[in-house]
C-alpha atoms as an extended CHARMM CRD file, in Angstrom:
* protein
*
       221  EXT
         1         1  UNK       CA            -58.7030000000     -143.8550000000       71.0760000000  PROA      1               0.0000000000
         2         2  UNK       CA            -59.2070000000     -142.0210000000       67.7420000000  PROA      2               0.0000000000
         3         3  UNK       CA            -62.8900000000     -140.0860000000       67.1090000000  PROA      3               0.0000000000
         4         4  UNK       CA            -64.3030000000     -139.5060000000       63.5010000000  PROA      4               0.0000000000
         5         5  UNK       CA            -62.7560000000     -135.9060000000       64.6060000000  PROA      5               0.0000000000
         6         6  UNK       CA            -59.5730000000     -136.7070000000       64.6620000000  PROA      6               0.0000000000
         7         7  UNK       CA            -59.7840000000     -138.5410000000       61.1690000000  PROA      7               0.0000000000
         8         8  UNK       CA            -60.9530000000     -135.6230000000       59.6390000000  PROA      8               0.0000000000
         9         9  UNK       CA            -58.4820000000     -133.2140000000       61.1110000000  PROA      9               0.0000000000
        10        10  UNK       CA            -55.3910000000     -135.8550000000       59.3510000000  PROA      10              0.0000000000
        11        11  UNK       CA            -57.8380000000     -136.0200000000       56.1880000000  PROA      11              0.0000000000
        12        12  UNK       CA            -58.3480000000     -132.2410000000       56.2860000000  PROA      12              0.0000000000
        13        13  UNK       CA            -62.2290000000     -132.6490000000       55.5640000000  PROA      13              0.0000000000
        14        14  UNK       CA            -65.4450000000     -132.2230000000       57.1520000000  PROA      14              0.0000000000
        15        15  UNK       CA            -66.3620000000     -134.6940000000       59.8690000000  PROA      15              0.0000000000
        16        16  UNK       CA            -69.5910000000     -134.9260000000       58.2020000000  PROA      16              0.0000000000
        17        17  UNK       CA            -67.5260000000     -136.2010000000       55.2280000000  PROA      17              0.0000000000
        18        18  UNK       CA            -65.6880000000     -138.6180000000       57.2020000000  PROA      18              0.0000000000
        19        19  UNK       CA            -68.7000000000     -140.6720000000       58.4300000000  PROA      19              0.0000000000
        20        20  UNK       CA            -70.4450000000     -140.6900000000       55.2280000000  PROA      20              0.0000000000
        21        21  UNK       CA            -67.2510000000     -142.6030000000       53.3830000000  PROA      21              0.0000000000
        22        22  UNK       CA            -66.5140000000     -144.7860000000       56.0380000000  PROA      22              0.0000000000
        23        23  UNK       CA            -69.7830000000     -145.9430000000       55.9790000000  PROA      23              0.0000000000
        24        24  UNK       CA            -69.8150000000     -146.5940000000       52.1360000000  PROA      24              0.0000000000
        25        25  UNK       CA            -73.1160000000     -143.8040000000       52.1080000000  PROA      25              0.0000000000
        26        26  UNK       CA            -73.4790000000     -143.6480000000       47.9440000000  PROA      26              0.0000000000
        27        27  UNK       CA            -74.8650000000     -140.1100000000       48.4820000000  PROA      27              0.0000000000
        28        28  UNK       CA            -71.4650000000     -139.0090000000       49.3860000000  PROA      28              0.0000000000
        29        29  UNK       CA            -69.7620000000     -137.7090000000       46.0660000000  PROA      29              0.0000000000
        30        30  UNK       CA            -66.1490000000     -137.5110000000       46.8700000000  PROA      30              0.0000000000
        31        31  UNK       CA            -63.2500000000     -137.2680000000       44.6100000000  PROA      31              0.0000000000
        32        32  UNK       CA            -61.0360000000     -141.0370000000       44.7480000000  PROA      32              0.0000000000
        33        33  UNK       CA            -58.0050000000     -139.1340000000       45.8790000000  PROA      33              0.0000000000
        34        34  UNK       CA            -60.1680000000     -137.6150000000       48.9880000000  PROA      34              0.0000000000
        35        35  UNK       CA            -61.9570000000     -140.6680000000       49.4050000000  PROA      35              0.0000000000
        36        36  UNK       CA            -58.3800000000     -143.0210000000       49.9660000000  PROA      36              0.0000000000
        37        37  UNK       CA            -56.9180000000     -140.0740000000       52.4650000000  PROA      37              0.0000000000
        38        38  UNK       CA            -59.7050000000     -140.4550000000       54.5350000000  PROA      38              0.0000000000
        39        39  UNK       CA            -59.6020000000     -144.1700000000       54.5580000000  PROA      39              0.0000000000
        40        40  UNK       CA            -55.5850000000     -143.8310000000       55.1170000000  PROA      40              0.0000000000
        41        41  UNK       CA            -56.1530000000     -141.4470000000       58.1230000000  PROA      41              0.0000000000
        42        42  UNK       CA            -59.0610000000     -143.8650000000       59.8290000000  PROA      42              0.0000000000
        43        43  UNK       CA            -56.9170000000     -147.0060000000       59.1690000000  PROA      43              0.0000000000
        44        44  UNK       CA            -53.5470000000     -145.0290000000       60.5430000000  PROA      44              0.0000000000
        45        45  UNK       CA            -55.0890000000     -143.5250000000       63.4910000000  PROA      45              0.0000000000
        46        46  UNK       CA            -57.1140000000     -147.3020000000       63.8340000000  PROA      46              0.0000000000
        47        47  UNK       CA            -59.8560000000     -145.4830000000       63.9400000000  PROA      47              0.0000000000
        48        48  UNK       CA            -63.0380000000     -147.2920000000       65.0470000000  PROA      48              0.0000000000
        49        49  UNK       CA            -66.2970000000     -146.3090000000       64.9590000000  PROA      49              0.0000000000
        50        50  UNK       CA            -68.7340000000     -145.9590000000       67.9910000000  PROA      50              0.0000000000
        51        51  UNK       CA            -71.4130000000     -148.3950000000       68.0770000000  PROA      51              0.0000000000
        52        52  UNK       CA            -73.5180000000     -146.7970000000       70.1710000000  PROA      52              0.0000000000
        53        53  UNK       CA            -73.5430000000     -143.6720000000       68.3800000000  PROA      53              0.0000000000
        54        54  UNK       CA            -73.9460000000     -145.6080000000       64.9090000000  PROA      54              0.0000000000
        55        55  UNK       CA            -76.9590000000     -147.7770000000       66.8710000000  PROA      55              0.0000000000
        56        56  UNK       CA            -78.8140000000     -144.4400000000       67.1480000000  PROA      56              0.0000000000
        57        57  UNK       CA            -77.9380000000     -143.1290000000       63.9030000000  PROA      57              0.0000000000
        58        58  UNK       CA            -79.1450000000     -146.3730000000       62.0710000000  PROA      58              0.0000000000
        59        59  UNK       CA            -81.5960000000     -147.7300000000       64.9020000000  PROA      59              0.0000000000
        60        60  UNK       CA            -79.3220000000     -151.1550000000       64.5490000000  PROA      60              0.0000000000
        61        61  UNK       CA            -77.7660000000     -152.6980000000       67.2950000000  PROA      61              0.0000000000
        62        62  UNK       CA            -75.5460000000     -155.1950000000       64.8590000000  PROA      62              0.0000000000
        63        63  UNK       CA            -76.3320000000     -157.8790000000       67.5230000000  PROA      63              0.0000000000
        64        64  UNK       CA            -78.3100000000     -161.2650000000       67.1650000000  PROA      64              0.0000000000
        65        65  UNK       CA            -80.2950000000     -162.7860000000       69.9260000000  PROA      65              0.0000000000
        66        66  UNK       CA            -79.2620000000     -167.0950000000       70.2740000000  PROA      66              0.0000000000
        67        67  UNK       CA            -82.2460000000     -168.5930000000       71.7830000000  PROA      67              0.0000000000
        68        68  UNK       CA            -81.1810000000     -172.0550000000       73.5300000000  PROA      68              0.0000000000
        69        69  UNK       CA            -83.4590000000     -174.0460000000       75.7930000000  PROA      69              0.0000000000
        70        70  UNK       CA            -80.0290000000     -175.3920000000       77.5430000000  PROA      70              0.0000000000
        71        71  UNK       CA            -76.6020000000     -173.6410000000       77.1310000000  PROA      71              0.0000000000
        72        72  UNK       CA            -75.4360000000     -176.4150000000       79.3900000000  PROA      72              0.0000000000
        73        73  UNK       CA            -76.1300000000     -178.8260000000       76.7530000000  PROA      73              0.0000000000
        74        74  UNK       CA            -73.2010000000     -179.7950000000       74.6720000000  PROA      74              0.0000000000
        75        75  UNK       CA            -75.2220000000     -180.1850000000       71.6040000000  PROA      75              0.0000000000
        76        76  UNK       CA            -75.6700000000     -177.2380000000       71.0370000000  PROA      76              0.0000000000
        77        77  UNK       CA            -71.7550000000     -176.3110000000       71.0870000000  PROA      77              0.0000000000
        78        78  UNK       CA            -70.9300000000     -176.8180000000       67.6310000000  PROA      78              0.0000000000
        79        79  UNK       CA            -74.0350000000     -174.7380000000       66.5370000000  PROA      79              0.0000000000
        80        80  UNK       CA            -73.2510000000     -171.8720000000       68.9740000000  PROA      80              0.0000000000
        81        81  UNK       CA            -69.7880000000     -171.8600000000       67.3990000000  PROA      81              0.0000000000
        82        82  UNK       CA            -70.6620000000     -172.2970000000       64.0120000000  PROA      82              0.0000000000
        83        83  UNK       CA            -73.2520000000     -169.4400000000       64.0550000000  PROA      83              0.0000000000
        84        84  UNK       CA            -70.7960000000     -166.8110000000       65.9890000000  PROA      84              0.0000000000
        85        85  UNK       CA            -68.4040000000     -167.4250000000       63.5940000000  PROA      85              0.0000000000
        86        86  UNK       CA            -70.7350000000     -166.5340000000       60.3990000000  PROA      86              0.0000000000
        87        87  UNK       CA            -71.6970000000     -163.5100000000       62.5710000000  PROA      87              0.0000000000
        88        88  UNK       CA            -68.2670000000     -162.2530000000       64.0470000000  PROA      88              0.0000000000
        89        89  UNK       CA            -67.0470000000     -162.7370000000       59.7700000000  PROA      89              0.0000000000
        90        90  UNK       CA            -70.6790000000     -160.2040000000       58.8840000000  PROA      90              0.0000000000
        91        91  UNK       CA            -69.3680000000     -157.8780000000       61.6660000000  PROA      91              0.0000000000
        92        92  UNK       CA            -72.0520000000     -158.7330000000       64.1360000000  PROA      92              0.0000000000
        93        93  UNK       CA            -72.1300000000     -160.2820000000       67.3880000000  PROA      93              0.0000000000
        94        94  UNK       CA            -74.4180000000     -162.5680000000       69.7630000000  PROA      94              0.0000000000
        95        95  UNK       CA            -76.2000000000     -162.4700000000       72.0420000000  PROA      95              0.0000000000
        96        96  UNK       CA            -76.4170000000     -166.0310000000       74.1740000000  PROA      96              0.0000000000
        97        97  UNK       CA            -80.0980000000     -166.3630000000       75.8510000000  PROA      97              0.0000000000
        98        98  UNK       CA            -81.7040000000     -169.3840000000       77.5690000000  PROA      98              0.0000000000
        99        99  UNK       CA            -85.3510000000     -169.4220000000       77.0590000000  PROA      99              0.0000000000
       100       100  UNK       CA            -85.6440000000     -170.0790000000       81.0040000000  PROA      100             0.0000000000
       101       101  UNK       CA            -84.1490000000     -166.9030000000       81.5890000000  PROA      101             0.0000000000
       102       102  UNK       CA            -87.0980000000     -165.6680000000       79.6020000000  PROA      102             0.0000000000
       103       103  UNK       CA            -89.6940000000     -167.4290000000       81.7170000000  PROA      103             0.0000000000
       104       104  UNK       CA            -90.3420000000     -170.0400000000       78.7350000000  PROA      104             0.0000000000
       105       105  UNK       CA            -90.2900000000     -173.1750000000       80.5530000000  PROA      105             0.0000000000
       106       106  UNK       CA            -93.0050000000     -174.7980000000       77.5950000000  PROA      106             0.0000000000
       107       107  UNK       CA            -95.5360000000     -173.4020000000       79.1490000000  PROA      107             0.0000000000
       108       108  UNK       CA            -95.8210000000     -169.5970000000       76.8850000000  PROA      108             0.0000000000
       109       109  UNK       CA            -97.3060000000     -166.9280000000       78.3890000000  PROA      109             0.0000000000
       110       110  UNK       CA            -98.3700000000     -163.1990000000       77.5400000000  PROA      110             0.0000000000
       111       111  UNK       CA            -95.4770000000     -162.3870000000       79.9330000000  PROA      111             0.0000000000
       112       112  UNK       CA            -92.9260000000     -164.4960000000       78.1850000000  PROA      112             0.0000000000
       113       113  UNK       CA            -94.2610000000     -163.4250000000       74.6250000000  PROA      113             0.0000000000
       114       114  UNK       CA            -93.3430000000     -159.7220000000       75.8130000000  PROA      114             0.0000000000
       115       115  UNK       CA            -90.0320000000     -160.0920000000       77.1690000000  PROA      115             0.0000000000
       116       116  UNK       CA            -89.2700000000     -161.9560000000       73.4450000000  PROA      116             0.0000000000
       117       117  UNK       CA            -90.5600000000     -158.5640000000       71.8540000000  PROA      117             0.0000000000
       118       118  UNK       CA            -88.9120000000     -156.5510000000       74.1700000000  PROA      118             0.0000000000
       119       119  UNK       CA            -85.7020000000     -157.9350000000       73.2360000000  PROA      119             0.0000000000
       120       120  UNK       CA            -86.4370000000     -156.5080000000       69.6070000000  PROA      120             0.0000000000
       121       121  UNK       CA            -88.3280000000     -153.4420000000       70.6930000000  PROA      121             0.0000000000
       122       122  UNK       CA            -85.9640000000     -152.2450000000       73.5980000000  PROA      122             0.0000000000
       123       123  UNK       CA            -83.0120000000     -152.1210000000       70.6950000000  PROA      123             0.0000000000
       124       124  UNK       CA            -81.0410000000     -154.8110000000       72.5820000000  PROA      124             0.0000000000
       125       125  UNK       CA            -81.0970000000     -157.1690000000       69.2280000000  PROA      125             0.0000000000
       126       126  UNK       CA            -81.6770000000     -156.9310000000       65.6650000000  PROA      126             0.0000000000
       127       127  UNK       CA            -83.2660000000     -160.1150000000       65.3130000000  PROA      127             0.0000000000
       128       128  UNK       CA            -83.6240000000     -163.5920000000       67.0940000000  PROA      128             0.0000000000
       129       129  UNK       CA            -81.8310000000     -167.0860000000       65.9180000000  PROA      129             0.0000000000
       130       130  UNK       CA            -84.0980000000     -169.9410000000       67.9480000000  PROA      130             0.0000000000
       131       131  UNK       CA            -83.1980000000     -173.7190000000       68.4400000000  PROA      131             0.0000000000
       132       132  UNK       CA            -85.8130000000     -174.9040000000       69.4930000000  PROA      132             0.0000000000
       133       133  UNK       CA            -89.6160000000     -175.2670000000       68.6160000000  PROA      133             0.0000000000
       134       134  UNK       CA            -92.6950000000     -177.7430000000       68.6130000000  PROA      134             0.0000000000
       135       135  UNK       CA            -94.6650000000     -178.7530000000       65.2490000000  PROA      135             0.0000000000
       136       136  UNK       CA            -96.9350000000     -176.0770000000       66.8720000000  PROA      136             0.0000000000
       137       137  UNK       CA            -94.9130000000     -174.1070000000       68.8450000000  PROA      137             0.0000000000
       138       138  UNK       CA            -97.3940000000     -170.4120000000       70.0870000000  PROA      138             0.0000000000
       139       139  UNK       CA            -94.5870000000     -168.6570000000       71.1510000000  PROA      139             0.0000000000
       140       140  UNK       CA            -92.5840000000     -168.6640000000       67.7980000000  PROA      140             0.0000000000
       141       141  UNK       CA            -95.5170000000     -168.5310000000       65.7250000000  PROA      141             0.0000000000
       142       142  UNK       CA            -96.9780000000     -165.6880000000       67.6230000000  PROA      142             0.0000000000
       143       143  UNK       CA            -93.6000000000     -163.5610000000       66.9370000000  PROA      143             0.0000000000
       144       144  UNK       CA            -93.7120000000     -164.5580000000       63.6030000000  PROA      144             0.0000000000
       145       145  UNK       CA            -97.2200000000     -163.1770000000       63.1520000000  PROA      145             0.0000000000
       146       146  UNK       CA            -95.9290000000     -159.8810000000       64.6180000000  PROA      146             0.0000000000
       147       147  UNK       CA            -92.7100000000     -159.8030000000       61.7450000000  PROA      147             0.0000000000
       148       148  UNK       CA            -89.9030000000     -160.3900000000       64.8560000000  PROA      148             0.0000000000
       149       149  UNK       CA            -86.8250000000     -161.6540000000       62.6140000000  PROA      149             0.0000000000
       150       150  UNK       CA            -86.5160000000     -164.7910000000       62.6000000000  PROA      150             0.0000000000
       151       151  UNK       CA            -84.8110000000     -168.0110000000       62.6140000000  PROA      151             0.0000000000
       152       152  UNK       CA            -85.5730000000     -171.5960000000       63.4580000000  PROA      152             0.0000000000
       153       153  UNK       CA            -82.1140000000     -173.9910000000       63.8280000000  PROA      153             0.0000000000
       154       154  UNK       CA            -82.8840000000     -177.9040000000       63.3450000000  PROA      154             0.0000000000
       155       155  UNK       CA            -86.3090000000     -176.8230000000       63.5260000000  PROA      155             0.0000000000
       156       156  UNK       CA            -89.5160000000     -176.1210000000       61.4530000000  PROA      156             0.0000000000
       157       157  UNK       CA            -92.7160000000     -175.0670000000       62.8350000000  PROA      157             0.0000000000
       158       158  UNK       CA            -95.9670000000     -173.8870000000       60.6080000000  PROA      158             0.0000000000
       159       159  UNK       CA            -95.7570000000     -170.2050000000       60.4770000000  PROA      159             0.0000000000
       160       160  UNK       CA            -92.0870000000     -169.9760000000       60.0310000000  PROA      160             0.0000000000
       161       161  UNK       CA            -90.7240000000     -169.7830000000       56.4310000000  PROA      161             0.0000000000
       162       162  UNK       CA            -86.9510000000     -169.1120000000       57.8300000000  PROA      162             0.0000000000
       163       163  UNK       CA            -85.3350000000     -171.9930000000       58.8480000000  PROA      163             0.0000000000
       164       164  UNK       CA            -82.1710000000     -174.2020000000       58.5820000000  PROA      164             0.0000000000
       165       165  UNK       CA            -82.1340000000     -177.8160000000       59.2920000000  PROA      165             0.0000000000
       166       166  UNK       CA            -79.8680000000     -181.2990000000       58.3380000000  PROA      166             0.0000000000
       167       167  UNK       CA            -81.3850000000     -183.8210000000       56.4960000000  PROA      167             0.0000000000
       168       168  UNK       CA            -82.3570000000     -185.9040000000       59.9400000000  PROA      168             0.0000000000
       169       169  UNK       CA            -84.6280000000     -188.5490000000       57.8340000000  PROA      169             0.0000000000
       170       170  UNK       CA            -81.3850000000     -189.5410000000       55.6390000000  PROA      170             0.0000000000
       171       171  UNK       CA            -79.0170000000     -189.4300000000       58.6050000000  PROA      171             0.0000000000
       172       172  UNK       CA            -81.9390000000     -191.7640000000       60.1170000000  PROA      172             0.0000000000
       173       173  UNK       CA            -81.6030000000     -194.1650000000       57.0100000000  PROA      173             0.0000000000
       174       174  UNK       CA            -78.1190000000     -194.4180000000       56.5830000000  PROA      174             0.0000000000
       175       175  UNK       CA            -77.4870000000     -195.4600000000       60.3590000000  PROA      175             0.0000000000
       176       176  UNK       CA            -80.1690000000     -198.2370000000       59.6980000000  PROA      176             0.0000000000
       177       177  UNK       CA            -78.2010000000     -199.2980000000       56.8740000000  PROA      177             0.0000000000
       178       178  UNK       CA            -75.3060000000     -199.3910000000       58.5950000000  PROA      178             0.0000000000
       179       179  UNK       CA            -76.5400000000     -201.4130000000       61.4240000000  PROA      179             0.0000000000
       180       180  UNK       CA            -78.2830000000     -203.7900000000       58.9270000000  PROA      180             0.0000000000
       181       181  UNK       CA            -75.4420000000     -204.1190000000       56.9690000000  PROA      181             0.0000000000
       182       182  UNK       CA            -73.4730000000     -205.5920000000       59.5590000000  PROA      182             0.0000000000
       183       183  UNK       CA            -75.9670000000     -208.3160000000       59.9920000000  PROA      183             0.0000000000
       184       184  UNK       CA            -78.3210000000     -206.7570000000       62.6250000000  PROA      184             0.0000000000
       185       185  UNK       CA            -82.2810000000     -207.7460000000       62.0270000000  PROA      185             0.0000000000
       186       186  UNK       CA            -84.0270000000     -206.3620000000       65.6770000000  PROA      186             0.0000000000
       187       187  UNK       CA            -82.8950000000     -202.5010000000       65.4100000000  PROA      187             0.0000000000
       188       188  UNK       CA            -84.7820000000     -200.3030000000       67.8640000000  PROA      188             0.0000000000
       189       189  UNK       CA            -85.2760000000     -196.4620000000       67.5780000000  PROA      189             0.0000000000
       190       190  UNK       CA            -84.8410000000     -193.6500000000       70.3440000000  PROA      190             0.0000000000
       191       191  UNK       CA            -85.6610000000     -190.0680000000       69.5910000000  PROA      191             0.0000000000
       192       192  UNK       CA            -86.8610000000     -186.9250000000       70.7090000000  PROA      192             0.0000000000
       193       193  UNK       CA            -90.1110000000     -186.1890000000       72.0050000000  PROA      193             0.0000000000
       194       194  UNK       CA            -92.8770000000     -186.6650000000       68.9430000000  PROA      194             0.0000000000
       195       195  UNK       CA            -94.1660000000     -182.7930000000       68.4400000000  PROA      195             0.0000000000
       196       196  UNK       CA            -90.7370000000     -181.7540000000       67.0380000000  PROA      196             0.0000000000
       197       197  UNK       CA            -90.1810000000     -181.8300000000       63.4980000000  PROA      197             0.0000000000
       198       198  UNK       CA            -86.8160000000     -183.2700000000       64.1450000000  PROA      198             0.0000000000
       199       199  UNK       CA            -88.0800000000     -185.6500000000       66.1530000000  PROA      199             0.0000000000
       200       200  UNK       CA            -90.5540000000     -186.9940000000       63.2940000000  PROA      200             0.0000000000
       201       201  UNK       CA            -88.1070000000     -186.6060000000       60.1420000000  PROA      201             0.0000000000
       202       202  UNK       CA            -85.4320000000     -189.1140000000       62.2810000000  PROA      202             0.0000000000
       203       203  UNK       CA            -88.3650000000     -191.7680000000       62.9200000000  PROA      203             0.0000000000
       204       204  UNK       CA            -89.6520000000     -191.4840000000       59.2660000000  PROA      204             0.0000000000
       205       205  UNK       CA            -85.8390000000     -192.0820000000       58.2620000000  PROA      205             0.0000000000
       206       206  UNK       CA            -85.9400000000     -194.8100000000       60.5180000000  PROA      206             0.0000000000
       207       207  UNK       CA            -89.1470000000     -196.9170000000       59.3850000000  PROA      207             0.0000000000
       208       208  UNK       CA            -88.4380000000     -196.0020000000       55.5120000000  PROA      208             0.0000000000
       209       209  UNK       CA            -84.7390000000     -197.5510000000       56.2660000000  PROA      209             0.0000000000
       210       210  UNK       CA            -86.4620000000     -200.7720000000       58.2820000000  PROA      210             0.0000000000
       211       211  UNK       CA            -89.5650000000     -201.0460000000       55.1650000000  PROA      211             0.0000000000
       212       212  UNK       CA            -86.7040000000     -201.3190000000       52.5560000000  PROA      212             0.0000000000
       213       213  UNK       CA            -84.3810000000     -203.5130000000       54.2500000000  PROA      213             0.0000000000
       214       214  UNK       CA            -87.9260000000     -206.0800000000       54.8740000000  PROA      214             0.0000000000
       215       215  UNK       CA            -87.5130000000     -205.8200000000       58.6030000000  PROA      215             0.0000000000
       216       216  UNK       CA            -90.7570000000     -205.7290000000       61.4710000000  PROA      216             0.0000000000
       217       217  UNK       CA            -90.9640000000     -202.4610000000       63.5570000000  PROA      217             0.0000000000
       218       218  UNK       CA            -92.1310000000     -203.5150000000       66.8110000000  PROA      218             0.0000000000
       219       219  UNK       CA            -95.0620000000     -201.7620000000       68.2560000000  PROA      219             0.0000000000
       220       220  UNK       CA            -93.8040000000     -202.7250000000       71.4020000000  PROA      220             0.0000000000
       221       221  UNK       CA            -90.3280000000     -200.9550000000       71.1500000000  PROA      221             0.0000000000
């Protein structure tokens, strides 16, 4: 396997040289004929450079940290896929945790606060993606307060600006609408437990769908 050596040896230039244009460092004043036979050389010799080396160098790992409560639950397949694929195109990879591994069972502890900031501070991950969290989740609000990167998915929690979710309350709606429009009158609802924000945008969907349609809610349900 080809070192930044060896790409400066074809290039005749500095090693030095070599890393500074390959990683696009505007410092670097080359001339464009220098610059394109030191590309050449790295893309002929398929030159590749060492990530362990640059993770020192920058104090980046390129890596984000998934945080699942289940990997065993296929719901969470397409998002898994979806987000490795936006990272594997930005030239970063992912790291696949389950918060039990962790020690976060729901019940958030010093010890399992740590072992979240140790993923950042140990230089294992650059920053954490996290599907799941209550309408006042401590954990994730307690590593926002300390400026861990962060990311809720399908969640928001108070504390957390970053987050991406689907528009649960109009899914919620149209499936009402559906069901009433094929002549139903007694629709129930099943959701998620009531201290997730998902869990509360799908029910609001729901009883906004069943107010404007003129049907009863049952308390009962």
């Amino acid at each position: 396997m080809a070192n930044l050596k060896d790409v400066a040896r074809l290039a005749e230039v500095d090693p030095s040289t070599v890393s500074r244009v390959l990683r696009g460092d505007p410092s670097q004043a080359v001339r464009p004929e220098t610059r394109e036979r030191i590309v050449e050389a790295a893309r002929s010799l398929r030159y590749r450079p060492n990530a362990l080396a640059r993770g020192l160098r920058t104090r980046r790992t390129d890596t984000i940290g998934l945080v699942m409560p289940d990997i065993g639950n296929i719901g969470f397949a397409e998002v898994t896929h979806g987000i490795q694929t936006a990272a594997a195109q930005a030239g970063r990879l992912v790291l696949l945790i389950e918060a039990s591994s962790l020690g976060d069972d729901g019940d958030h502890t010093l010890d399992t606060e740590h072992k979240y900031e140790q993923l950042i501070g140990d230089g294992r991950v650059d920053g954490l993606i996290v599907a799941f969290a209550t309408l006042d989740d401590r954990l994730v609000a307690h590593l926002a307060e300390r400026q861990i990167p962060l990311v809720l998915v399908n969640r928001r929690t108070a504390g957390v600006h970053g987050s991406v979710v689907v528009d649960d309350e109009r899914g919620s709606r149209m499936a009402i609408e559906h069901l009433v429009g094929l002549g139903h009158r007694r629709v129930g609802f099943v959701g998620l437990a009531a201290e997730t924000d998902t869990a509360r945008r799908r029910e609001q969907g729901y009883r906004t769908a069943m107010d404007r349609a003129g049907l009863r809610v049952e308390p009962d349900w």
